[in-house]
C-alpha positions as CSV (number, residue, x, y, z in Angstrom):
1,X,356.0,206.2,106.7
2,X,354.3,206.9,103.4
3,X,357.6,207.9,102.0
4,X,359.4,204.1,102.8
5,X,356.1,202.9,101.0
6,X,356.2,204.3,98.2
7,X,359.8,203.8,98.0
8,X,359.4,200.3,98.8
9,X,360.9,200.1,101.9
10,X,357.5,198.8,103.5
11,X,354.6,196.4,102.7
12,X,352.1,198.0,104.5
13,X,350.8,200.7,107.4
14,X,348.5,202.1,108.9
15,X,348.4,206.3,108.8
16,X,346.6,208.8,108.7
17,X,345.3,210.6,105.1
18,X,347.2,214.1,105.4
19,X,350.7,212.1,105.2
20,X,350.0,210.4,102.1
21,X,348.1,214.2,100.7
22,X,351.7,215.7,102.1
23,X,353.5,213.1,100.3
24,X,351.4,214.5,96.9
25,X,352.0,217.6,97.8
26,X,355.9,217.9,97.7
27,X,355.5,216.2,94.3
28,X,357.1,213.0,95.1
29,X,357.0,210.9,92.0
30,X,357.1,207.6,93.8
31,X,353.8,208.7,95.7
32,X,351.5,207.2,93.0
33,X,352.6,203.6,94.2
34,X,350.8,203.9,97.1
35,X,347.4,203.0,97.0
36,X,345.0,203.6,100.1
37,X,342.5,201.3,101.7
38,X,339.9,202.9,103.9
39,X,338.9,199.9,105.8
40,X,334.7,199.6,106.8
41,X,333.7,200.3,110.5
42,X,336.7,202.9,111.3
43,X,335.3,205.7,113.6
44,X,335.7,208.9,112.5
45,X,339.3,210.7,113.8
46,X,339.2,212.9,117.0
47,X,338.3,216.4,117.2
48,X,341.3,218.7,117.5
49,X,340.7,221.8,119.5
50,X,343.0,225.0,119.0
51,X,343.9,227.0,122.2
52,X,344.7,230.8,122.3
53,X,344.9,233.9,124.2
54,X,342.2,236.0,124.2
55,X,344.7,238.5,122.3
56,X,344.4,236.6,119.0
57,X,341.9,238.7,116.9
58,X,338.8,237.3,115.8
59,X,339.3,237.8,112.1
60,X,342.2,235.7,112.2
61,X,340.2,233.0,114.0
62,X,337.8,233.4,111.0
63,X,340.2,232.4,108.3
64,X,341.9,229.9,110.7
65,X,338.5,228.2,110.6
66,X,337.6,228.6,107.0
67,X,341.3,227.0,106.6
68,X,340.1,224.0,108.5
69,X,337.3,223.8,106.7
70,X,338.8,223.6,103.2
71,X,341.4,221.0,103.7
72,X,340.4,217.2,102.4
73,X,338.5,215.1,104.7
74,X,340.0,212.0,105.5
């Protein structure tokens, strides 16, 4: 949806931060048309859990985590 915004094809919507940080990301040049509105009294987005089997190492868990933690908050 970000991309038919900044391309013109839409007036407005509602989404989600990562898509219009994706839409950065691939370097689209149109992405700097669309301008974000965090309106007041939002809640927070839900918690995401991960599932795995107990044969996923715990190191990798580690840096799964520290992943998580690194990215943007909305």
């Amino acid at each position: 949806m970000a991309t038919m915004l900044a391309r013109g094809h839409a007036d407005f919507t509602t989404s989600v931060a990562s898509e219009l940080l994706e839409l950065h990301g691939r370097g689209d040049p149109d992405a700097e048309a669309v301008e974000t509105v965090l309106l007041p009294g939002m809640p927070p987005p839900p918690q995401r859990h991960l599932a795995c089997s107990l044969k996923v190492p715990p190191a990798w868990l580690l840096q799964f985590d520290a992943a998580v933690r690194a990215q943007p908050q909305p």
